[in-house]
C-alpha positions as CSV (number, residue, x, y, z in Angstrom):
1,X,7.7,-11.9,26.8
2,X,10.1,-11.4,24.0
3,X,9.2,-9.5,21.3
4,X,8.0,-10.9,17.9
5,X,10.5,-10.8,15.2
6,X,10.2,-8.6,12.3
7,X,8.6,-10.2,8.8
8,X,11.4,-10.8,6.7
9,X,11.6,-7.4,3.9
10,X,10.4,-7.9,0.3
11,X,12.7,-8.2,-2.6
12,X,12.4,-4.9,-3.9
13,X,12.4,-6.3,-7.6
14,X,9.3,-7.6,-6.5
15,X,7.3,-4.3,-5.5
16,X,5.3,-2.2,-7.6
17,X,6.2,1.6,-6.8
18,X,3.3,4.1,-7.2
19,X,3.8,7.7,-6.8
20,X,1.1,9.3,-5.8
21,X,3.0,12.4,-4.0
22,X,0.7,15.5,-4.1
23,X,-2.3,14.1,-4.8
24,X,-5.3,14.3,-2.6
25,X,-8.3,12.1,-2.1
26,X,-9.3,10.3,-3.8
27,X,-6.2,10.2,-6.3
28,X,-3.5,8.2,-4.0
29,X,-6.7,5.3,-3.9
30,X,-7.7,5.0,-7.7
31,X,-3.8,5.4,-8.7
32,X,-3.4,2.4,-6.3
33,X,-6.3,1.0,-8.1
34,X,-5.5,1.2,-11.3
35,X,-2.2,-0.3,-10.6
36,X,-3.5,-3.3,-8.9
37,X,-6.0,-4.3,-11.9
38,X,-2.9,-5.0,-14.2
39,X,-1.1,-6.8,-11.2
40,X,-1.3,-10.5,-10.4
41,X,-2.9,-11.9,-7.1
42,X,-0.1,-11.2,-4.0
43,X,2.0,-8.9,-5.5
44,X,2.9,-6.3,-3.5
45,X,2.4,-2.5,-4.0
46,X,4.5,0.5,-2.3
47,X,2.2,3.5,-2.6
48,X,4.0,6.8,-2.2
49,X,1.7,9.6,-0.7
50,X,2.0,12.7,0.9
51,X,-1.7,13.5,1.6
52,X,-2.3,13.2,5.9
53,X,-5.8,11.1,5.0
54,X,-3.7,8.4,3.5
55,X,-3.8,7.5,7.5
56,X,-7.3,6.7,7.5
57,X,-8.2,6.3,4.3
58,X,-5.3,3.2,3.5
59,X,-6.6,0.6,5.6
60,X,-9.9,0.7,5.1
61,X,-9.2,1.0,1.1
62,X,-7.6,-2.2,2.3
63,X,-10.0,-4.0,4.0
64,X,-13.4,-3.3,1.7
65,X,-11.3,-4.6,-1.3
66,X,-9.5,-7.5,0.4
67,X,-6.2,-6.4,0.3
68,X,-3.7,-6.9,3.1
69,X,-1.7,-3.6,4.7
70,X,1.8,-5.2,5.3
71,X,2.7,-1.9,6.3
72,X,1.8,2.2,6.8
73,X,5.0,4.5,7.4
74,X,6.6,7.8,7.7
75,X,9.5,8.9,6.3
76,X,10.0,12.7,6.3
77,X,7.0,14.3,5.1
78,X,5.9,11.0,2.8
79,X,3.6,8.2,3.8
80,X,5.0,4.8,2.6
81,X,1.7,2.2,2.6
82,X,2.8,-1.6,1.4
83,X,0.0,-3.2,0.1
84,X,-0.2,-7.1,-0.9
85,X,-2.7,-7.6,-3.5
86,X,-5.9,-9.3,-2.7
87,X,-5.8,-13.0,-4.1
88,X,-9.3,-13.1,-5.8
89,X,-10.3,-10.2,-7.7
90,X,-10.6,-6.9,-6.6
């Protein structure tokens, strides 16, 4: 079976960036949070985090609130999450 093509990328003018690089958790979810309240339905988030419970703690941020996990990463020692913003409220 072939294998499924990759989504296309997003425009990166389109992303919202949030740092939240040595922080631990809670912090990389209510930064996340508190960037999503002042964002419209479907925009996307890149979250930046170092902390290892990003892992677990991501996707099921993700799910309670409605969001959708487009994608979960690892680039060095960093954890790149890409998060599209649930369409009701959150």
């Amino acid at each position: 079976m072939p294998a499924k093509p990759s989504p296309p990328l997003p425009d990166p003018s389109n992303v919202v960036e949030v740092d939240a690089r040595r922080l631990l958790c809670p912090l990389p979810l209510l930064r996340a949070t508190s960037a999503l309240e002042r964002l419209p339905p479907a925009t996307l988030l890149r979250l930046r985090a170092t902390d290892p419970g990003i892992v677990q703690d991501l996707p099921a941020w993700c799910q309670v609130n409605g969001h959708q996990l487009l994608s979960l990463d690892r680039e060095g020692g960093e954890w790149l999450g890409l998060i599209r913003k649930a369409a009701g409220p959150s």
